[in-house]
C-alpha positions as a LaTeX table, in Angstrom:
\begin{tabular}{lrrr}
\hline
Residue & $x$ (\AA) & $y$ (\AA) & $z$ (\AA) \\
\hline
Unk1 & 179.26 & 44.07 & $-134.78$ \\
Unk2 & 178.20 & 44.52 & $-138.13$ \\
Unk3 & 174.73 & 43.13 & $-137.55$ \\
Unk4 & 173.85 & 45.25 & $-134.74$ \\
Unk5 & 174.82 & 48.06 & $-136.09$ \\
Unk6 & 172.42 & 47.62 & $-139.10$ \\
Unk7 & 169.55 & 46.90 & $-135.84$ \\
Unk8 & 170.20 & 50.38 & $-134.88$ \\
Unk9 & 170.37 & 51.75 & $-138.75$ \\
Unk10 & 167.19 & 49.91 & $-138.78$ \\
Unk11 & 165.47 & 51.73 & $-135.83$ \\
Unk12 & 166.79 & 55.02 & $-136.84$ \\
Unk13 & 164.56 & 54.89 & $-139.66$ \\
Unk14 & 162.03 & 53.67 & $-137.89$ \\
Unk15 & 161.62 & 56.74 & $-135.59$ \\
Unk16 & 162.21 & 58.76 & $-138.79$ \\
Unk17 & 159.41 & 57.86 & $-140.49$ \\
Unk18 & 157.19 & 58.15 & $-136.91$ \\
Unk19 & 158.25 & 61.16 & $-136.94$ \\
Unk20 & 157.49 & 62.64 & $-140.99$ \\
Unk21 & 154.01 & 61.12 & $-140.10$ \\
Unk22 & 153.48 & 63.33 & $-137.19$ \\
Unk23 & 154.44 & 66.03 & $-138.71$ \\
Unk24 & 152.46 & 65.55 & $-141.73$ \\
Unk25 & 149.74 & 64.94 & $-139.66$ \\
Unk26 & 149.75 & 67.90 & $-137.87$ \\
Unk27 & 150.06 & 69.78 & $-140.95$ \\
Unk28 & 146.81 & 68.55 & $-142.64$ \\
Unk29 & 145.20 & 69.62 & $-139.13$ \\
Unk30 & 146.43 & 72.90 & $-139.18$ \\
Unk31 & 145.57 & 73.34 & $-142.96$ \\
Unk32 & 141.96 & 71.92 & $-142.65$ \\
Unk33 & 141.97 & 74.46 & $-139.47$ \\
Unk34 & 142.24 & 77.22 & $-142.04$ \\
Unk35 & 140.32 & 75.57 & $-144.53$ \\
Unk36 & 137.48 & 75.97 & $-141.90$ \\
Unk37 & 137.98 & 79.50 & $-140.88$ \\
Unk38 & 138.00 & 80.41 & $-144.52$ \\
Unk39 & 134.52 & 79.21 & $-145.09$ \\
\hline
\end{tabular}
């Protein structure tokens, strides 16, 4: 019981991180989007 629930601890995180990633990534994109127009 214990052991599984530490599997789906584990995969919680997992998909966490995924999804900081994709957000960070789409933030750079959308900054160096305005870095451009700037120029």
């Amino acid at each position: 019981m214990v052991g599984s629930e530490r599997c789906s601890r584990g995969k919680l995180l997992e998909l966490e991180q995924l999804f900081l990633s994709a957000i960070l990534a789409c933030l750079a994109v959308l900054l160096a989007d305005e870095m451009s127009k700037a120029t």
